[in-house]
Biopython code that builds the backbone (N, CA, C, O; Angstrom):
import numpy as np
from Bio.PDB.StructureBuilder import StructureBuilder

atoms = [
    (1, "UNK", "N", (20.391, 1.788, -18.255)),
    (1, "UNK", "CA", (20.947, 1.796, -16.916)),
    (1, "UNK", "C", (20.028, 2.537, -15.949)),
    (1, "UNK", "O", (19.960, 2.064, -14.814)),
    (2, "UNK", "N", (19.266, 3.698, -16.244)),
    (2, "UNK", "CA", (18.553, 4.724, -15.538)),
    (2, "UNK", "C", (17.567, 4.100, -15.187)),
    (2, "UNK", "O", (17.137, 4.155, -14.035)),
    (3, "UNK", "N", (16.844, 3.138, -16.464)),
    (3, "UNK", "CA", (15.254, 2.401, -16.464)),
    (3, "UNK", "C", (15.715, 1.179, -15.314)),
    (3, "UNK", "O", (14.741, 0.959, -14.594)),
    (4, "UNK", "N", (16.702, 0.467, -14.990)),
    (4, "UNK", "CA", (17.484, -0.488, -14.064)),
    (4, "UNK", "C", (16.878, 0.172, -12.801)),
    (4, "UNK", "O", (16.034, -0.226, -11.998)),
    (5, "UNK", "N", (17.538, 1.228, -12.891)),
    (5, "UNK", "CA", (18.170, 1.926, -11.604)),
    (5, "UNK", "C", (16.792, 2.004, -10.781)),
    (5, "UNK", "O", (16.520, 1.385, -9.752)),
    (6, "UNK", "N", (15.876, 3.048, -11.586)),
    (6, "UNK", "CA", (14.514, 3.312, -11.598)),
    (6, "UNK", "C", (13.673, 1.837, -10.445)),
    (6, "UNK", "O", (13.278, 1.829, -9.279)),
    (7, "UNK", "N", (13.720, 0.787, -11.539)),
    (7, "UNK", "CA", (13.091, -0.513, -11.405)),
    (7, "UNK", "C", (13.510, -1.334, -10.573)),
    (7, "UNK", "O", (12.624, -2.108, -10.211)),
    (8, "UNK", "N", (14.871, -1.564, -9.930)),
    (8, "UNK", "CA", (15.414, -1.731, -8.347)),
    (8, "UNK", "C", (14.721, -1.241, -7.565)),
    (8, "UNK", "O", (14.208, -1.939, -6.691)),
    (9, "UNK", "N", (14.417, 0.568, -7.664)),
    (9, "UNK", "CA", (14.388, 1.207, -6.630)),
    (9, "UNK", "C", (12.642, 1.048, -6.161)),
    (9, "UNK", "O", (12.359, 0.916, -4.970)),
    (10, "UNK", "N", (11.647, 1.078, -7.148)),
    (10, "UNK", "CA", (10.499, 0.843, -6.573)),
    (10, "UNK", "C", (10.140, -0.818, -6.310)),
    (10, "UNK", "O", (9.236, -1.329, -5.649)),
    (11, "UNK", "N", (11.060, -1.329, -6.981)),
    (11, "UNK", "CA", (10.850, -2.943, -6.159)),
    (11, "UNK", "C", (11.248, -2.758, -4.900)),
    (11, "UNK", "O", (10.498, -3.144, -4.004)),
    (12, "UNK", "N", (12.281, -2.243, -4.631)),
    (12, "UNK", "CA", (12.179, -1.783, -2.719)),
    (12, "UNK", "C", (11.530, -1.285, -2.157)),
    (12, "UNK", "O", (11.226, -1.603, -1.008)),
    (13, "UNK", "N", (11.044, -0.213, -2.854)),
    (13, "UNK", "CA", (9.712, 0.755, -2.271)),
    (13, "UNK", "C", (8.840, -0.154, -1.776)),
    (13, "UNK", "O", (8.455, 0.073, -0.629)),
    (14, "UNK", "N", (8.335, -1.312, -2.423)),
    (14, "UNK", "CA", (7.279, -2.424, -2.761)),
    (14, "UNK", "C", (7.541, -3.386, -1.976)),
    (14, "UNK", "O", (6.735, -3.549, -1.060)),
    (15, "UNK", "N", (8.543, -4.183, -2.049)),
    (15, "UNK", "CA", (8.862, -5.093, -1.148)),
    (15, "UNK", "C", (8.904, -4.410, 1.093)),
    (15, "UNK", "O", (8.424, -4.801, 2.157)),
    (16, "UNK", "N", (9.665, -3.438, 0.672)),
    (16, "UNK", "CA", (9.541, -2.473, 2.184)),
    (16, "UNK", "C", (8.457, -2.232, 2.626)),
    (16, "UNK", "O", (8.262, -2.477, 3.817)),
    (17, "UNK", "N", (7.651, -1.807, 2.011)),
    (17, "UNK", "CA", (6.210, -1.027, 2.420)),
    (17, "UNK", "C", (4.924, -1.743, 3.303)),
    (17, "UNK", "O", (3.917, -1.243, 3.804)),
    (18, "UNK", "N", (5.360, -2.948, 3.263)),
    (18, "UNK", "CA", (4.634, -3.508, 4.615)),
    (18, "UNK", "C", (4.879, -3.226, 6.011)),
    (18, "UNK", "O", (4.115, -3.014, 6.952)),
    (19, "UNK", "N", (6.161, -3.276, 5.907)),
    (19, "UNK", "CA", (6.755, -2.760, 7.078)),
    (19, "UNK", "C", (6.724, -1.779, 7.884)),
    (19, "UNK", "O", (6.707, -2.061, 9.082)),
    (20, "UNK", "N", (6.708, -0.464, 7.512)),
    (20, "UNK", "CA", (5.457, 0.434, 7.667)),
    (20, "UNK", "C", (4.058, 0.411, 8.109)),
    (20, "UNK", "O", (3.542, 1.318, 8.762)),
    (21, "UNK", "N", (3.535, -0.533, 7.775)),
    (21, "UNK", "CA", (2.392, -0.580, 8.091)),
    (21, "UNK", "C", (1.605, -1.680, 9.069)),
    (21, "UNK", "O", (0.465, -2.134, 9.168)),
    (22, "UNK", "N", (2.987, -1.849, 9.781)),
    (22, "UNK", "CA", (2.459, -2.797, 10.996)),
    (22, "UNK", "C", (2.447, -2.212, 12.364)),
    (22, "UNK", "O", (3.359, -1.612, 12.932)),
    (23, "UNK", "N", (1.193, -2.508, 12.812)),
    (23, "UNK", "CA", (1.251, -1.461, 14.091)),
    (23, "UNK", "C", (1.569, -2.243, 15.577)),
    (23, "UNK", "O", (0.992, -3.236, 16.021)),
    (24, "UNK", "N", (2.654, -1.482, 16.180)),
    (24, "UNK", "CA", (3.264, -2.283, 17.104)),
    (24, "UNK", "C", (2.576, -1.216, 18.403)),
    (24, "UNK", "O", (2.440, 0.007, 18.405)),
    (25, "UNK", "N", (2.195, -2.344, 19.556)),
    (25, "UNK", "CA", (2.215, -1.418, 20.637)),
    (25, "UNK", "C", (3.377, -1.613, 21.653)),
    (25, "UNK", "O", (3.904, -2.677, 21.977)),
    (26, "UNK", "N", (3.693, -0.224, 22.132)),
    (26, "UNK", "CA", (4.558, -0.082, 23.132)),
    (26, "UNK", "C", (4.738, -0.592, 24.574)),
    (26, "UNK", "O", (5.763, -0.638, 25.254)),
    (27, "UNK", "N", (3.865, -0.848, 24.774)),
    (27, "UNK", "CA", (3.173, -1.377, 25.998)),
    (27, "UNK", "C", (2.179, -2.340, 26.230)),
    (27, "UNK", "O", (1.396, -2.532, 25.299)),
    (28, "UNK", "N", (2.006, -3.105, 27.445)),
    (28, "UNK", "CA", (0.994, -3.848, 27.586)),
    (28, "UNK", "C", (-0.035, -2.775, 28.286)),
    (28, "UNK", "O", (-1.225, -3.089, 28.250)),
    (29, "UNK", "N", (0.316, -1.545, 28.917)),
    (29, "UNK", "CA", (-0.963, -0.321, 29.056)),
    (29, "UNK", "C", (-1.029, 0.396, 27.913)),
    (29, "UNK", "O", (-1.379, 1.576, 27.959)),
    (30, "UNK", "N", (-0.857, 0.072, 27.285)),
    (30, "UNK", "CA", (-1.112, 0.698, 25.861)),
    (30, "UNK", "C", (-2.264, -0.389, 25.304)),
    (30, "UNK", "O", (-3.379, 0.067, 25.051)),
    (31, "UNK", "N", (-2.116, -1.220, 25.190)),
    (31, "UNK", "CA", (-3.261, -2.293, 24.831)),
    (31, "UNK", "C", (-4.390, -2.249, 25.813)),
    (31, "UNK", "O", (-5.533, -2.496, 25.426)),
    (32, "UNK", "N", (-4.103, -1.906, 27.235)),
    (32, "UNK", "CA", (-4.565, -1.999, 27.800)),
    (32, "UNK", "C", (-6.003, -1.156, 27.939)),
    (32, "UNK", "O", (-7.167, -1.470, 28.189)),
    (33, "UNK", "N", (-5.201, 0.235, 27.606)),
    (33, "UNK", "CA", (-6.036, 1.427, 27.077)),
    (33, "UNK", "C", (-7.024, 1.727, 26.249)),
    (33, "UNK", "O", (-8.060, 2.378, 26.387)),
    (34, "UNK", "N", (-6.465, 1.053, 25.218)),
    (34, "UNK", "CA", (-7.185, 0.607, 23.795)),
    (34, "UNK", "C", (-8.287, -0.556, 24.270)),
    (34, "UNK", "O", (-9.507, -0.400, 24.225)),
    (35, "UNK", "N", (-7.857, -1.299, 24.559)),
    (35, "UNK", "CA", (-9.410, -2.399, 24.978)),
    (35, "UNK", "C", (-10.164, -1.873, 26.235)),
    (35, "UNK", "O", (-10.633, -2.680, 27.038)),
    (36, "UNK", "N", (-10.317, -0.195, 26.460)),
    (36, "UNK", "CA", (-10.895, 0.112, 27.633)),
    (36, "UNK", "C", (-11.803, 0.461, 27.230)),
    (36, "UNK", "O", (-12.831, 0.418, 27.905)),
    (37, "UNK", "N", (-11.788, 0.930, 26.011)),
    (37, "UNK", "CA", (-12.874, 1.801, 25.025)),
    (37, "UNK", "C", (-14.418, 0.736, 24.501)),
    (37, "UNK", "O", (-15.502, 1.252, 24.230)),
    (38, "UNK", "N", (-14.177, -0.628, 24.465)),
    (38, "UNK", "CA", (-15.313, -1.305, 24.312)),
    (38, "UNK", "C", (-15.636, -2.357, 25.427)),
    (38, "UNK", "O", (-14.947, -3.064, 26.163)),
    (39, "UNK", "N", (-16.757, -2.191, 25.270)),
    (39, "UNK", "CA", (-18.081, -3.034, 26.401)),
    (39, "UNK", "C", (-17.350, -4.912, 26.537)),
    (39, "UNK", "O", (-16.741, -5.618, 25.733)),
    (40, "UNK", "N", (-17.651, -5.045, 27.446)),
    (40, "UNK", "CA", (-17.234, -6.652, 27.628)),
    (40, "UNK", "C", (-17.727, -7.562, 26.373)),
    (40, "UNK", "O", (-17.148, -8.405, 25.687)),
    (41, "UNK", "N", (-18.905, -7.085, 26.369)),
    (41, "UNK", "CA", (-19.767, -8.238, 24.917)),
    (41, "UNK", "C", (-18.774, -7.978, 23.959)),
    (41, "UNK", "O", (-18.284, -8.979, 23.436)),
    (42, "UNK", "N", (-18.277, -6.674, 23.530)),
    (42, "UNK", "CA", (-17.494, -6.371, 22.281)),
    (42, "UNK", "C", (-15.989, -7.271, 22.423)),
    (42, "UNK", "O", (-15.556, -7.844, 21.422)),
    (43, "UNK", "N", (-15.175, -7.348, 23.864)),
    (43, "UNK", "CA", (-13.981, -7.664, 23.847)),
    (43, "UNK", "C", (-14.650, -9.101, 23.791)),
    (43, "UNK", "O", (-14.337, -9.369, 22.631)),
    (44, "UNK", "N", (-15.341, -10.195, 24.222)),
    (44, "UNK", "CA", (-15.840, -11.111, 23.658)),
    (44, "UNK", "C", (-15.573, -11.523, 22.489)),
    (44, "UNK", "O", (-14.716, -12.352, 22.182)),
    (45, "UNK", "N", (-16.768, -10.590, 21.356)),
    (45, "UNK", "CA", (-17.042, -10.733, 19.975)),
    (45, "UNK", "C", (-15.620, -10.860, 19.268)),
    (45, "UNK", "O", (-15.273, -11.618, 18.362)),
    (46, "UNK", "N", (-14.733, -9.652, 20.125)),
    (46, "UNK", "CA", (-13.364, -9.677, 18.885)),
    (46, "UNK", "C", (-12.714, -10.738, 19.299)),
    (46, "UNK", "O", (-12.153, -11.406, 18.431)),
    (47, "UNK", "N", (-12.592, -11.276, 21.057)),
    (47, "UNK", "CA", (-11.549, -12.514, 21.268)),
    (47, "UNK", "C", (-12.269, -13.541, 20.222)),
    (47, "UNK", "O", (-11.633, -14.017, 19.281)),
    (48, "UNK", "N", (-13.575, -13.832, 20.444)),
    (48, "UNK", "CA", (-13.913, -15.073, 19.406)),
    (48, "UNK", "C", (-13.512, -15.027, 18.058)),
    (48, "UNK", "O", (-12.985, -15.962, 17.456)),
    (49, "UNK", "N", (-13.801, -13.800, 17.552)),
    (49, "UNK", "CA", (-13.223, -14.151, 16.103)),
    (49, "UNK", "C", (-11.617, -14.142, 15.717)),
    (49, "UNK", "O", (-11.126, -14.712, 14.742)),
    (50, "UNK", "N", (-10.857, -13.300, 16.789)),
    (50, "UNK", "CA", (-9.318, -13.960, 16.500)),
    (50, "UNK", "C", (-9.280, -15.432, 16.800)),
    (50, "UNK", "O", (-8.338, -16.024, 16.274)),
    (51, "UNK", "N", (-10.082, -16.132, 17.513)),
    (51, "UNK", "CA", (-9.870, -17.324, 18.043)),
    (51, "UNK", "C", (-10.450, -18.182, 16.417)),
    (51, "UNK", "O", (-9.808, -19.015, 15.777)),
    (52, "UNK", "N", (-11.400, -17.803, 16.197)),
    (52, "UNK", "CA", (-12.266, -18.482, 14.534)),
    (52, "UNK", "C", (-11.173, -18.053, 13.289)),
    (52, "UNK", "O", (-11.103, -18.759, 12.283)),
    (53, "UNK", "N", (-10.389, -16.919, 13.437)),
    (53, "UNK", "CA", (-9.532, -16.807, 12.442)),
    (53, "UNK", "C", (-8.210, -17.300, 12.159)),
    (53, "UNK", "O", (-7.786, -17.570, 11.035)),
    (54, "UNK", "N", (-7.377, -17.434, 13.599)),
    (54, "UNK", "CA", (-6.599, -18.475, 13.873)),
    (54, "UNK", "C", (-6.793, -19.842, 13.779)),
    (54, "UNK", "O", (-5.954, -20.523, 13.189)),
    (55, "UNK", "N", (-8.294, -20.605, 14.536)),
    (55, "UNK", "CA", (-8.278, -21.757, 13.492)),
    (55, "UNK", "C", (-8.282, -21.969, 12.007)),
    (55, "UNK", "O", (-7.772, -23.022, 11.624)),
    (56, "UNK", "N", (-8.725, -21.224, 11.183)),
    (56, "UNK", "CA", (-9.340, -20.945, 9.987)),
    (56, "UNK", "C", (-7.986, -21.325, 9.312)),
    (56, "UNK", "O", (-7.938, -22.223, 8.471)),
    (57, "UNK", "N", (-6.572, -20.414, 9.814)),
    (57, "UNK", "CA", (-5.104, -20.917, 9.349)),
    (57, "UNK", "C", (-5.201, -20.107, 8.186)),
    (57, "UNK", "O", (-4.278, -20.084, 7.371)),
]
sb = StructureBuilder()
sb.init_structure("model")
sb.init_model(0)
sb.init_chain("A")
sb.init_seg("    ")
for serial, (resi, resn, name, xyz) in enumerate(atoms, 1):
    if name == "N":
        sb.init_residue(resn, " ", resi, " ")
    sb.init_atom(name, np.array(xyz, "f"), 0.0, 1.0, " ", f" {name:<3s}", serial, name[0])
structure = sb.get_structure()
């Protein structure tokens, strides 16, 4: 019953734990902020490759 109990409980741990680890922003100046920090060529480089990774599927 204990080894059960045990083996439920970190399959939740496991299954949950993504969830955690998704990072949400609060704001659209919050993003905003964050993409202030690199050079135009860089916000470029990263739009293209979300754009190459989204086709990719």
């Amino acid at each position: 019953m204990l080894k059960r109990f045990f083996f439920v409980l970190i399959m939740w741990v496991v299954a949950l734990s993504p969830l955690s680890a998704q990072t949400t922003y609060g704001t659209v100046a919050d993003l905003e902020e964050q993409w202030k920090e690199y050079t135009s060529y860089q916000k470029e480089e990263l739009s293209s490759f979300c754009d190459f990774l989204f086709e990719q599927g």
